[in-house]
C-alpha positions, 0 to 999 in steps of 0.5 A, spaced: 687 542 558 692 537 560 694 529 558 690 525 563 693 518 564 688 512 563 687 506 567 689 500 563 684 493 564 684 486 560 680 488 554 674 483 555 672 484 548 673 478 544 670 473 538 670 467 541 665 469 549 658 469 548 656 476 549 652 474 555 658 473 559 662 479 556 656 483 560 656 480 567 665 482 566 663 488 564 658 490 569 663 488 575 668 492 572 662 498 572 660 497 578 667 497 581 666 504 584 659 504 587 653 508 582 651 516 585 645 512 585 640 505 585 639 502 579 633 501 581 632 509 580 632 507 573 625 504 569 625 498 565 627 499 559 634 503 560 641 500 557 648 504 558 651 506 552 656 509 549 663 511 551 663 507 558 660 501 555 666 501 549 671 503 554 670 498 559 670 493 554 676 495 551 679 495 559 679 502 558 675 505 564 676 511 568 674 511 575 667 514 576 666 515 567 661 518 565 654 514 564 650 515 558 644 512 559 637 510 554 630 511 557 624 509 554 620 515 555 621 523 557 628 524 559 628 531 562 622 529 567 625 523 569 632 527 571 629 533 574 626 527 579 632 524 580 635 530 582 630 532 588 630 524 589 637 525 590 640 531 592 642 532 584 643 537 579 639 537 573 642 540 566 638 540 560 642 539 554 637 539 549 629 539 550 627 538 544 630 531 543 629 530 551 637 530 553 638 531 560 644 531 565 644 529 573 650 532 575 650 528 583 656 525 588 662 527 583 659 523 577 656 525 570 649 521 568 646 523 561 639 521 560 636 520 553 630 519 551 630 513 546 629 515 539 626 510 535 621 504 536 627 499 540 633 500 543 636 497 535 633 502 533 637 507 537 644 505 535 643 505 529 643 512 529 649 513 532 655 516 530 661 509 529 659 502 531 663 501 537 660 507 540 653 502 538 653 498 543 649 497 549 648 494 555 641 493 558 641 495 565 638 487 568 632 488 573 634 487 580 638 481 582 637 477 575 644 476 571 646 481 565 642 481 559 646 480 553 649 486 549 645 489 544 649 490 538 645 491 532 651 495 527 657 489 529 661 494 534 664 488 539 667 484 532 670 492 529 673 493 537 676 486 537 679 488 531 681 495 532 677 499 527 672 504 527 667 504 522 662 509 521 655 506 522 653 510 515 654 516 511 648 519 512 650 518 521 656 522 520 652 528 516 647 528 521 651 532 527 658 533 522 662 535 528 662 527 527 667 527 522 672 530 526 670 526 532 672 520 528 680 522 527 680 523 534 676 516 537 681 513 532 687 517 535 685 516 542 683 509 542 690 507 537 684 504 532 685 504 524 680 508 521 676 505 516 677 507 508 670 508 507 670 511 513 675 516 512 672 516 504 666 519 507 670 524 513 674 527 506 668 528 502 663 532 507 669 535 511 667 542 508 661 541 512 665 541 519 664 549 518 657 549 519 658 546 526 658 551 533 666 552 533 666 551 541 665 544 539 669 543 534 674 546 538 673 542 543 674 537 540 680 539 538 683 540 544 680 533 547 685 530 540 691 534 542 691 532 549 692 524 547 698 521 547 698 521 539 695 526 538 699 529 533 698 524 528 690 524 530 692 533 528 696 531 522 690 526 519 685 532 521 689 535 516 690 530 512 682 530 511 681 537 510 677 538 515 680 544 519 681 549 512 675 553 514 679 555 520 686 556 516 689 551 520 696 549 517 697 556 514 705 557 514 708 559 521 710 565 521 717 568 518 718 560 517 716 556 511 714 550 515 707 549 516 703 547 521 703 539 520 710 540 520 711 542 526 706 538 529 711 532 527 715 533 531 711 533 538 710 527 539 710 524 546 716 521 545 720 528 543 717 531 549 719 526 554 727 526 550 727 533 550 727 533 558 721 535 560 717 531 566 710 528 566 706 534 570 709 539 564 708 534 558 701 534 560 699 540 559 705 544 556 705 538 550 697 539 548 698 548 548 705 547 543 700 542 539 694 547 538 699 552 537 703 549 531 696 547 528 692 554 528 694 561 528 690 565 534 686 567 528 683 560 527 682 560 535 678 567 534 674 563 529 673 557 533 671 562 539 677 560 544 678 563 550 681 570 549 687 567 555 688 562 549 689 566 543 694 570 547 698 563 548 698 561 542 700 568 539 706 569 544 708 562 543 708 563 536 711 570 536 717 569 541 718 563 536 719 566 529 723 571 534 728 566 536 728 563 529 731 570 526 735 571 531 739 564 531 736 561 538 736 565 545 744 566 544 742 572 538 736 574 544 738 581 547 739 581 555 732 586 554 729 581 548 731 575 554 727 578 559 721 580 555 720 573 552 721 570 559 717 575 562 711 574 556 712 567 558 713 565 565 707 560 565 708 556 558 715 556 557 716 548 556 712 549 551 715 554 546 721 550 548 718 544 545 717 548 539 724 549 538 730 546 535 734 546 540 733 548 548 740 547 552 739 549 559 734 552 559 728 548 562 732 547 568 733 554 569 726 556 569 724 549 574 728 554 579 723 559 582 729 563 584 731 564 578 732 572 577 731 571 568 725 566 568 722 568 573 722 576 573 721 581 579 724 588 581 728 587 587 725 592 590 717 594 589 713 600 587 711 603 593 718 602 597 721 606 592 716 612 593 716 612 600 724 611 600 726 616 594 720 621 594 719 619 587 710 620 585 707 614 582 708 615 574 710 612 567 717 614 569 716 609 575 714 605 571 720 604 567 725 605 573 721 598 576 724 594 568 730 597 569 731 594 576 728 589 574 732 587 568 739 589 572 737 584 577 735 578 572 743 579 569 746 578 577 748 586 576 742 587 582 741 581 587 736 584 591 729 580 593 724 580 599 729 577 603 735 582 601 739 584 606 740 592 608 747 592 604 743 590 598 737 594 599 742 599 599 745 599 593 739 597 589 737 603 593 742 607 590 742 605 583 736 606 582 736 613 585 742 614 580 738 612 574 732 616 577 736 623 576 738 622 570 732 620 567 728 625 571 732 630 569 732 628 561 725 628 562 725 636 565 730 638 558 725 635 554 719 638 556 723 646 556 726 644 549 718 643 548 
């Protein structure tokens, strides 16, 4: 889950060009990258569709998009013939409506069998109109045909709206409804207010989708530029109450979309963090903020996600009740830092104030931020005679929480004198210890 940057073209979209030649430029602009394979390969009757025509139109395009294509006829088997053609790998990804995908050379080809007596037919059944747009692919060596454009999706990109095709298309597949927020965030389009009206009164039917997809789509919305706005809004709509997404944080009285306020990219970039940790570090305080670890449980997340998120939260309320790190405890300091030595940039965004801690944790070295006993478990059995236990097991925290404070300074690379002291403190903290445990056990 990371921020990807995204090319930036000349929109090529406009209401004066004929619609013919908008195609030609945006066939060039598709074709800048040659296809994994001919075009010829593909019947008569196949048009490009969906997110590579709009984005291209937009002067949006990824190097190698993906392709969404229309064919007159049986998909699966036109797939499965591309594949052994071409060296390709066929997914299907949904028989029964004839859906399939060629995974080939690094690029993605989804195939569908048309729906409907016509191409017109077809995208009016699609989900918003600028993803209702196709461009027939021309014969060989004839010139572009002209868009298809059946619903006016090339009139609502010029004008930067995204409209819902129809009600009854958004009900069709609900997941829809939370597609739109997401579309309209991404492309920084307005959304219609019939649009949204509809998107507010169905949001309830969100619920019946598989959560996977719903959390996909999710984490495709955190990852946007804006894509706390686009969160916020999907709260706004309600479309996210099924999961208890906006529940108060924890031991705070601020909610979820109140804290989603304060992470935007700008905040972030304010807040020092450099290009590579907002990628990922912003869209994980992002989701945080919106959902509990319960909601991700629901939405069926990755158990590892779950763990983020709840100690992100933890460490969170920790520091609030305490005043900030300076209320933390030396042990308080290195259990945080040891629970979050991977997502530390990302709790800090969710955090009043951070000084110094960011650069800290950038140094590998840093004995805090970076936790690591001075010696490991084996060197100390073999040069203490100590057996392997729980007892060791505490012995290594302690070694391990002296040298995070500097009392320690040993490492891989420590010289004898500094082997030897941590040698000698530990075999000091060992007697003790050992010894107290042997009491206990009499007084047993």
């Amino acid at each position: 889950m990371h921020m990807l940057p995204r090319l930036s073209q000349e929109p090529i979209v406009t209401a004066l060009r004929p619609t013919g030649e908008v195609a030609e430029e945006l066939w060039q602009r598709l074709l800048a990258e040659p296809w994994p394979l001919p075009r010829e390969a593909l019947p008569p009757g196949t048009a490009l569709v969906g997110g590579a025509v709009r984005d291209g139109l937009l002067g949006s395009l990824e190097r190698q998009p993906d392709l969404d294509v229309v064919v007159p006829g049986d998909a699966l088997a036109l797939t499965r013939q591309l594949a052994r053609e071409h060296g390709g790998t066929c997914v299907v990804l949904d028989a029964e409506r004839s859906i399939a995908r060629l995974v080939l050379g690094g690029w993605s080809l989804d195939l569908a069998r048309q729906e409907g007596s016509s191409l017109e037919a077809d995208l009016g059944r699609r989900d918003y109109t600028i993803n209702a747009i196709a461009l027939p692919l021309p014969a060989a060596g004839a010139a572009a045909a002209a868009l298809v454009d059946p619903t006016g999706g090339l009139s609502h990109l010029g004008s930067r709206q995204l409209v819902a095709v129809s009600e009854a298309n958004l009900l069709a597949d609900p997941l829809r409804l939370l597609r739109g927020i997401r579309l309209a965030c991404c492309l920084n389009f307005e959304l219609d207010p019939t649009s949204r009206r509809w998107i507010e009164s169905h949001a309830s039917q969100l619920a019946q989708v598989a959560g996977e997809r719903v959390l996909a789509e999710l984490e495709k919305l955190a990852c946007a530029a804006y894509g706390e706005t686009g969160l916020a809004l999907a709260l706004e709509c309600g479309l996210l109450g099924s999961w208890g997404a906006d529940a108060t944080i924890t031991g705070t009285t601020e909610t979820g979309a109140a804290a989603l306020s304060a992470l935007g990219l700008d905040q972030a970039q304010d807040r020092g963090l450099e290009a590579e940790e907002i990628s990922w570090a912003l869209p994980l305080a992002r989701l945080t903020a919106l959902l509990p670890p319960e909601a991700l449980a629901g939405l069926r997340s990755s158990r590892r996600l779950q763990q983020r998120s709840r100690a992100l939260r933890h460490w969170r309320q920790e520091l609030g009740s305490v005043g900030g790190w300076d209320g933390l405890p030396e042990a308080g300091r290195l259990a945080l830092c040891s629970e979050l030595e991977a997502d530390l940039p990302a709790l800090l965004l969710l955090l009043p104030q951070s000084a110094g801690l960011l650069e800290r944790w950038r140094l590998p070295s840093d004995p805090l931020f970076h936790p690591a006993p001075p010696l490991d478990g084996l060197s100390l059995q073999q040069e203490l005679a100590i057996p392997p236990g729980r007892l060791l097991g505490r012995l290594l925290a302690h070694l391990t929480l002296e040298r995070a404070f500097g009392r320690l300074v040993a490492g891989p690379e420590a010289h004898a004198e500094a082997r030897a002291e941590v040698l000698a403190a530990a075999q000091s903290w060992w007697q003790q210890h050992a010894r107290e445990g042997g009491e206990d056990r009499r007084r047993d």
